[in-house]
MIBA-371818 format. One line per 10 residues: their letters; for each residue x negated, y negated, z of N, C-alpha, C, O, CB. Coordinates in steps of 0.2 Angstrom, whole numbers. Each point is the difference from the previous one (the first is absolute). Glycine has a CB too. Example, Ala and Ser with C-alpha at 12.3 -4.5 7.8 and 13.67 -1.06 7.14 Angstrom:
BEGIN
as	-66/28/39/4/-6/0/-4/-6/0/-5/1/3/14/5/3 ~ -7/-11/-10/-4/-6/1/4/-5/3/-3/-6/1/-3/9/-11
This chain:
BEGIN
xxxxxxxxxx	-27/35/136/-2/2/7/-2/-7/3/-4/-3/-4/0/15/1 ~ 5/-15/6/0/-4/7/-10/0/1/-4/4/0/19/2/8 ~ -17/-14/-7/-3/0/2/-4/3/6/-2/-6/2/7/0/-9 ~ -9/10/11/-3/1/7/-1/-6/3/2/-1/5/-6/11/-8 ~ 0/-15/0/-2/-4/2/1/-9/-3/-2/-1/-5/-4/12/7 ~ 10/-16/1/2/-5/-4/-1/-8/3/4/-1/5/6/11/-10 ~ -15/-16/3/0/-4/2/3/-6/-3/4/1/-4/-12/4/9 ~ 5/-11/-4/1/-5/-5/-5/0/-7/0/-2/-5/5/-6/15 ~ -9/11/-6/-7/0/-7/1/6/-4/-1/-1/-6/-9/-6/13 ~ 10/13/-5/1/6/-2/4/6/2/3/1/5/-11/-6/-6
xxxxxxxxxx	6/9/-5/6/4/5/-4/9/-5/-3/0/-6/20/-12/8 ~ -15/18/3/-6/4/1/5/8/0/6/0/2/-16/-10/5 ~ 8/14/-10/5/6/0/-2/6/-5/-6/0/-3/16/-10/6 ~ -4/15/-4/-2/2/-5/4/1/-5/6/2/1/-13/1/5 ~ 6/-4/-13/4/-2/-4/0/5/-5/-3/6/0/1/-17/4 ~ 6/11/-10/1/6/-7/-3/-4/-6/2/-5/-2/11/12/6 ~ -17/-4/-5/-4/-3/-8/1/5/-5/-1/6/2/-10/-12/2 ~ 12/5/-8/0/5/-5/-7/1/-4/-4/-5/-1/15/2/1 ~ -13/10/-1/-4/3/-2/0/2/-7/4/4/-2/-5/-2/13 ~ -5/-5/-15/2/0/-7/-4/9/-1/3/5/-4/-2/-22/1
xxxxxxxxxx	-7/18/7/-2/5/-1/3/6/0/-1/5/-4/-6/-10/7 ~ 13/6/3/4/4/1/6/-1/-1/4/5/0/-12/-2/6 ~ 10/-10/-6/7/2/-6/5/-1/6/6/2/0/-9/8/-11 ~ 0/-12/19/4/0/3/1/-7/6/-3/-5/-3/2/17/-1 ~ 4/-12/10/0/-5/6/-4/3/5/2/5/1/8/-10/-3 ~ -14/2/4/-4/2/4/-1/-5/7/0/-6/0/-5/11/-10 ~ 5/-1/16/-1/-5/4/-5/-3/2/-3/5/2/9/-2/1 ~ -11/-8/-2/-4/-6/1/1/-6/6/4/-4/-1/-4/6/-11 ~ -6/-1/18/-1/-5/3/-2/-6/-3/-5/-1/-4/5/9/11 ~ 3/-13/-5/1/-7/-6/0/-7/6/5/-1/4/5/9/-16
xxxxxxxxxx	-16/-11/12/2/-7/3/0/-4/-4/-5/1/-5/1/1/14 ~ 10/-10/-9/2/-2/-6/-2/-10/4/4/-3/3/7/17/-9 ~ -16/-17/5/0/-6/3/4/-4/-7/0/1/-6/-12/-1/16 ~ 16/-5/-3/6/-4/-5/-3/-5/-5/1/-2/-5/9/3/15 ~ -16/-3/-5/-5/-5/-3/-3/1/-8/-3/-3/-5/0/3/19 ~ 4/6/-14/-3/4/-10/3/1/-2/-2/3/-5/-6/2/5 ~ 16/-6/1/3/0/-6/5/-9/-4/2/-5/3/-1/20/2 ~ -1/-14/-10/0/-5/-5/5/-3/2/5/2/3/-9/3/-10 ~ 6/-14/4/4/0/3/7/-1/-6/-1/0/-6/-7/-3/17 ~ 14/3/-8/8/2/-7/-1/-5/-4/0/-6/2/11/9/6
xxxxxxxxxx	-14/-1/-16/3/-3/-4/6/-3/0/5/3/0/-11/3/-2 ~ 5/-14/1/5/-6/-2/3/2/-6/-3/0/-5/-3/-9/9 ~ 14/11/-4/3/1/-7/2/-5/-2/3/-4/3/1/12/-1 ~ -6/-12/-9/3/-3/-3/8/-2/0/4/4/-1/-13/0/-2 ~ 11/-11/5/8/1/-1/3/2/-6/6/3/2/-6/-12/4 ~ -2/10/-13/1/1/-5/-1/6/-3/-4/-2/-4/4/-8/5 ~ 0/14/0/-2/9/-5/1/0/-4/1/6/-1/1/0/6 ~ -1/-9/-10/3/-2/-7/5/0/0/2/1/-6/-8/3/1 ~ 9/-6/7/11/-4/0/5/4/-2/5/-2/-3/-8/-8/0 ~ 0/17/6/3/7/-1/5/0/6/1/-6/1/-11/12/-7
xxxxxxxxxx	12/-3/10/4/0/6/6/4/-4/-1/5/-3/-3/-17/9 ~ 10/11/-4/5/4/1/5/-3/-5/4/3/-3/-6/-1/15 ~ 2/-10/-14/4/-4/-6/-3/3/-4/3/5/-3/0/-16/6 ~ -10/11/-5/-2/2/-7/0/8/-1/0/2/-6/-7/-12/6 ~ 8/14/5/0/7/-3/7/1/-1/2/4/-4/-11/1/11 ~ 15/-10/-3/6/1/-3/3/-1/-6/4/3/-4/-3/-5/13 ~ -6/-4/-11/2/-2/-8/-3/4/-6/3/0/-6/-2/-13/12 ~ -9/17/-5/-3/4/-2/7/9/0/3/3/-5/-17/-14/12 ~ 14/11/-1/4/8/-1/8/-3/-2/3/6/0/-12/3/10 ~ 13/-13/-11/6/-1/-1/5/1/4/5/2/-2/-9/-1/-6
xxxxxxxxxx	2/0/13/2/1/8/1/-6/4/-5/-3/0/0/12/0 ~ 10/-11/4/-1/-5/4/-2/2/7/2/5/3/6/-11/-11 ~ -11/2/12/-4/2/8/5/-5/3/3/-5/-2/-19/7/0 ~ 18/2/9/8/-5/3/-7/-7/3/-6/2/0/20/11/7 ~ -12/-17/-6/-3/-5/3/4/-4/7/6/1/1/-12/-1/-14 ~ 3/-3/17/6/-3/6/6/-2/0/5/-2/4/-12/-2/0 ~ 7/3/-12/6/-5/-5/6/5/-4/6/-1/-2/-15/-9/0 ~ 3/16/2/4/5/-4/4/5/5/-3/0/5/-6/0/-15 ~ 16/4/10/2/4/2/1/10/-3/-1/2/-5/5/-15/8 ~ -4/14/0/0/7/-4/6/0/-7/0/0/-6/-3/7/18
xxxxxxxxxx	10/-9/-6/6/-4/-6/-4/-1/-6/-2/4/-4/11/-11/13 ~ -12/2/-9/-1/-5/-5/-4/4/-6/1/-1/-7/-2/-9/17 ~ -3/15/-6/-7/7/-5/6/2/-5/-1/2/-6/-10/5/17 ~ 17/-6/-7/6/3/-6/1/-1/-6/0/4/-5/5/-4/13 ~ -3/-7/-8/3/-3/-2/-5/-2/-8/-6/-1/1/13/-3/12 ~ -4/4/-21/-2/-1/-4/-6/-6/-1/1/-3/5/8/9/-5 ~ -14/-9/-5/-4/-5/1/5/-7/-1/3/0/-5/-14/8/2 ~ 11/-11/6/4/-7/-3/6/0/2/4/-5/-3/-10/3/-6 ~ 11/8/13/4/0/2/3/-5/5/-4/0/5/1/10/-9 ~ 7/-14/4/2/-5/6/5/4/5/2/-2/5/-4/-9/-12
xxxx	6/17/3/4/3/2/-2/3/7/-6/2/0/10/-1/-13 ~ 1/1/21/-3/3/2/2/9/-1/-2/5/3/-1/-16/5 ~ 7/11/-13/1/8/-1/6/-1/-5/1/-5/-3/-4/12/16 ~ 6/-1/-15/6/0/-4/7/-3/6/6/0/-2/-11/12/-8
């Protein structure tokens, strides 16, 4: 649902919380100042040096990359060949 009410500092409305008592969504007037919430976590460049190479070489699958073609996903490992 759309705020009713929306500045630069806050923004005012009513919103769906879930209700653990009744097991359900409930509606709730809710003002939210932007000022009290936290601010984005800095990700690390590094996540452990998992990415998309390592899950490829991990599951025995190759991931296409800008260099790779679909052609290419075909094609045996170490093949220079482009087909029969």
């Amino acid at each position: 649902m759309a705020p009713s009410e929306k500045t630069n500092t806050y923004e005012r409305g009513t919103y769906y919380f879930f209700d653990v008592a009744s097991w359900r969504k409930v509606p709730k007037d809710f003002h939210l100042d932007y000022h009290l919430l936290e601010d984005r976590p800095a990700l690390p460049q590094n996540l452990g040096g998992g990415g998309q190479a390592a899950a490829a070489s991990n599951s025995g699958t190759q991931m296409p990359t800008p260099s790779t073609s679909a052609a290419d996903l075909t094609k045996p490992p170490g093949s220079g060949a482009a087909g029969p």
